[in-house]
VEXVEX-374526 format. One record per residue (C-alpha): residue number from 1; z, y, x. Coordinates in steps of 0.25 Angstrom, whole numbers. Layout:
N
(NUM; (Z; Y; X))
...
//
This chain:
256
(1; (223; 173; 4))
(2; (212; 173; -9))
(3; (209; 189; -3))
(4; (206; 182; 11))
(5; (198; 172; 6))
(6; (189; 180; 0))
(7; (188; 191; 11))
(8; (184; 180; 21))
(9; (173; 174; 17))
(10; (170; 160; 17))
(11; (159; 158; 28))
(12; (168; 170; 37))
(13; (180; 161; 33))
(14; (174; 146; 38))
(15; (170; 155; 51))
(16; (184; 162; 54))
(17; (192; 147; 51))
(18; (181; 138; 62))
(19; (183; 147; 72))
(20; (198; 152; 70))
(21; (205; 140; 63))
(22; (213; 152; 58))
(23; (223; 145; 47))
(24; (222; 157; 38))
(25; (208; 155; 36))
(26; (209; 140; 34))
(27; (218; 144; 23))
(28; (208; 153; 18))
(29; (197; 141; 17))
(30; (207; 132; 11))
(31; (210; 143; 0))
(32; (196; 146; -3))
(33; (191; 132; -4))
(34; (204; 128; -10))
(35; (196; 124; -24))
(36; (189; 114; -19))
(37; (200; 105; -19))
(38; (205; 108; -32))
(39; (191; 106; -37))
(40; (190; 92; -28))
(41; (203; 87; -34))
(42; (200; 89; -48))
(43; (188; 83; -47))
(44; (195; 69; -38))
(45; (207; 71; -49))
(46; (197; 67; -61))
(47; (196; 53; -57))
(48; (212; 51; -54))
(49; (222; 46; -61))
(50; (233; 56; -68))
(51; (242; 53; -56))
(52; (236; 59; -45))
(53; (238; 75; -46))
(54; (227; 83; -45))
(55; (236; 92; -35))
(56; (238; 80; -26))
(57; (222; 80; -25))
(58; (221; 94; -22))
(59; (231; 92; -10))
(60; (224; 82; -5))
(61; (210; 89; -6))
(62; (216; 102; 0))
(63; (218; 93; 14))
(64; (203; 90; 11))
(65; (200; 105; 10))
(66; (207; 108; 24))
(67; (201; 97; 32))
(68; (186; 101; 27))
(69; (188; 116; 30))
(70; (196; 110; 45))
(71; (184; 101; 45))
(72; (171; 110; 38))
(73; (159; 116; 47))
(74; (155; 128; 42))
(75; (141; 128; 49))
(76; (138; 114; 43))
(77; (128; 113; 33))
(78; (138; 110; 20))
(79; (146; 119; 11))
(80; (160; 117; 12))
(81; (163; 115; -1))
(82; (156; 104; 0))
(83; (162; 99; 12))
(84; (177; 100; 7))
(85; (174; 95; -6))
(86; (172; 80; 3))
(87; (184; 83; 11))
(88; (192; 87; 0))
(89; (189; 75; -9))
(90; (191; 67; 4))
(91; (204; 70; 5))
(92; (206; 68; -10))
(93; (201; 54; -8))
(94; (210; 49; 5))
(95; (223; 54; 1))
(96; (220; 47; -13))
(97; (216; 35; -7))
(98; (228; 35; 3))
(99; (237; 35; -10))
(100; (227; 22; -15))
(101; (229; 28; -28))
(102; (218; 18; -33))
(103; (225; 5; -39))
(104; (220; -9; -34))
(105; (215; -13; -47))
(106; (206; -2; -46))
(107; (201; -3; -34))
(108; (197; -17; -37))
(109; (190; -14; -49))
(110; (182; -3; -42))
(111; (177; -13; -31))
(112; (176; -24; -41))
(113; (165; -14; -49))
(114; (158; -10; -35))
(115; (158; -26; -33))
(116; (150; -27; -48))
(117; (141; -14; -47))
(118; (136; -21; -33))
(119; (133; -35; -38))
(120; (125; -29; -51))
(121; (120; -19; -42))
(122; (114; -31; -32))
(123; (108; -39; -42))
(124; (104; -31; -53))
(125; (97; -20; -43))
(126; (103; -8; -51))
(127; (116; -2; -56))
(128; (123; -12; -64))
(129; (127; -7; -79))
(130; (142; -7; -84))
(131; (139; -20; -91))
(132; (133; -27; -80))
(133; (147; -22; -71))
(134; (155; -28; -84))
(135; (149; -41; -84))
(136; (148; -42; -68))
(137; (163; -41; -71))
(138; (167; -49; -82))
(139; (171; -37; -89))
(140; (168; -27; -101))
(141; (160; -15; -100))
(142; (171; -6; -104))
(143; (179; -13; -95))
(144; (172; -8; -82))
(145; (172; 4; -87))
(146; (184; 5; -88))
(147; (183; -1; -73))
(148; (175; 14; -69))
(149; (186; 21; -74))
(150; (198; 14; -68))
(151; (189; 15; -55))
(152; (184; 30; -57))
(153; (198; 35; -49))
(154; (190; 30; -38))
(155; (176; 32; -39))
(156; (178; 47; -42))
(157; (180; 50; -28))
(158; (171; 37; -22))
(159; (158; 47; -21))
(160; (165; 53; -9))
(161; (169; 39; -3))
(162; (156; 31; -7))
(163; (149; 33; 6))
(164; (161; 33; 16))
(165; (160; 26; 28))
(166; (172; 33; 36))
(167; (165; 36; 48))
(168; (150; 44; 43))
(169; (158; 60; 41))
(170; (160; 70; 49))
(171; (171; 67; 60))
(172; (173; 51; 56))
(173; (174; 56; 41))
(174; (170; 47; 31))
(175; (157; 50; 23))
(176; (156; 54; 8))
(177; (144; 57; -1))
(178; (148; 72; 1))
(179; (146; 71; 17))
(180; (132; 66; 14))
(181; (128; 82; 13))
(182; (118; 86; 23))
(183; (124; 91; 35))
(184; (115; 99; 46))
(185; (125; 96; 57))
(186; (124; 82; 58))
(187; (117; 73; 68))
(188; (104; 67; 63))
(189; (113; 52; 64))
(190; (123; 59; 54))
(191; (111; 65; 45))
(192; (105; 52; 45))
(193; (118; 45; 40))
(194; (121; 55; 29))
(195; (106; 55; 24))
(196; (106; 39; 24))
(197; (119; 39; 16))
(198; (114; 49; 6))
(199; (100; 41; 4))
(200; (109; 29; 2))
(201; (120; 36; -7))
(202; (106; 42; -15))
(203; (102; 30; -17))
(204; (113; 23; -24))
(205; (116; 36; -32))
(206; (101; 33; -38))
(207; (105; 19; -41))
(208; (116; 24; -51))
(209; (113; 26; -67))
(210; (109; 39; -72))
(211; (124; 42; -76))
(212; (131; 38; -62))
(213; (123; 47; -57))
(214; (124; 59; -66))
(215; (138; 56; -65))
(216; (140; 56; -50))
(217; (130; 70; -49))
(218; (138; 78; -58))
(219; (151; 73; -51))
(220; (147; 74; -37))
(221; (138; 85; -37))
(222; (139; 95; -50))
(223; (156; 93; -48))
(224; (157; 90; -62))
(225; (170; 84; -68))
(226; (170; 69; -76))
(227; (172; 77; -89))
(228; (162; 85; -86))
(229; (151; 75; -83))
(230; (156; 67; -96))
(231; (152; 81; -104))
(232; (137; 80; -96))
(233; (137; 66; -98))
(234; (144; 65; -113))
(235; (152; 54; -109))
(236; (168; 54; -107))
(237; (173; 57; -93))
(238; (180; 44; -91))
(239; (165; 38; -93))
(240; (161; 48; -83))
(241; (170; 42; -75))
(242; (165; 29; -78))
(243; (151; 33; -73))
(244; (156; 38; -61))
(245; (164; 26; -55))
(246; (151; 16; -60))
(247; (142; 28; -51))
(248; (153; 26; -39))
(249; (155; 12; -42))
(250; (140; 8; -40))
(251; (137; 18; -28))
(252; (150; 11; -21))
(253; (143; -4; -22))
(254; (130; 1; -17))
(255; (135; 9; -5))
(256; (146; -1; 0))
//
């Protein structure tokens, strides 16, 4: 099967499977971008907890992968990589939150932290600091950072579910950061939509300190790990991890 992969190539391959549907060279397609998904999954499974198995997240993400190649438009103007990615992670996502793997209590200190960073936010016409979110809570500093850890299990994937309305993707999908990509096909209502989200996502990320968004560039965009963006950073990962969530948990109250 690796010998057939390679004698066909890939844009030969994308060819042959959209106009045959021929089963053998779907499988061909899901062998070849088969590390995708490992690479997704590791990157989802940093930011769960030691219950959920990273072989359940490659499971899910492989569902992903098949829907994106059913799904992928080779004469679009967008890599398929970085399509799947989107689709993979998707997938990830809604079979995790059908388990609601999230406890109560944590879902209720992550909106209680949105509900703070928007007050502050309101009056203070900036980004508020960790001791201004402490006092607007009664609470220590170390205590709320303790808060953006608990609650990192959710902001590591919230990028991709920070803009989702539901109803803005392609065929009634809902619309992540990802989709925002530039696409040559679409209508000019559809270019104006993506180019208004992404003025008003540009502008929140400006917003954030220096740190959220080092942070959120080296995560999203250079695919570095937490541990790794601790080594760049010289802080621990769990701070990272800290850093991330305050990034999330501000771009959350701004754009809701």
């Amino acid at each position: 099967m690796e010998a057939a992969v390679d004698d066909l190539g890939g844009d030969a391959m994308w060819a042959e499977y959209k106009s045959t549907k021929d089963p053998q060279v779907r499988e061909q397609l899901i062998l070849r971008y088969s590390p995708l998904v490992k690479f997704v999954a590791g990157r989802v499974s940093a930011g769960l907890p030691h219950t959920i198995e990273q072989a359940d997240l490659v499971s899910y993400g492989m569902f992903g992968l098949i829907d994106a190649i059913e799904k992928f438009d080779a004469g679009r103007n967008i890599k398929f990589e970085t399509y799947a990615i989107t689709r993979i992670k998707g997938h990830i996502i809604d079979e995790l939150r059908s388990i609601d793997w999230v406890p109560r209590s944590i879902r209720q200190k992550a909106r209680d932290l949105e509900r703070a960073h928007a007050t502050l936010e309101a009056s203070l016409g900036r980004a508020p600091t960790e001791a201004e979110v402490a006092a607007e809570l009664g609470i220590s500093v170390p205590e709320v950072q303790a808060m953006y850890g608990q609650i990192s299990y959710t902001g590591l994937m919230a990028l991709d579910e920070v803009i989702n309305s539901g109803s803005g993707g392609e065929r009634g999908e809902p619309t992540t950061f990802r989709d925002t990509l530039p696409d040559s096909g679409d209508g000019p209502q559809a270019a104006y939509e993506v180019e208004e989200m992404k003025q008003i996502l540009a502008k929140a990320i400006n917003r954030l300190g220096d740190r959220e968004k080092i942070v959120l560039s080296l995560y999203y965009y250079e695919n570095l790990t937490l541990a790794q963006i601790g080594q760049v950073l010289g802080v621990t990962e769990s701070r990272v991890c800290q850093i991330h969530t305050r990034a999330i948990t501000q771009l959350r109250s701004r754009l809701s």
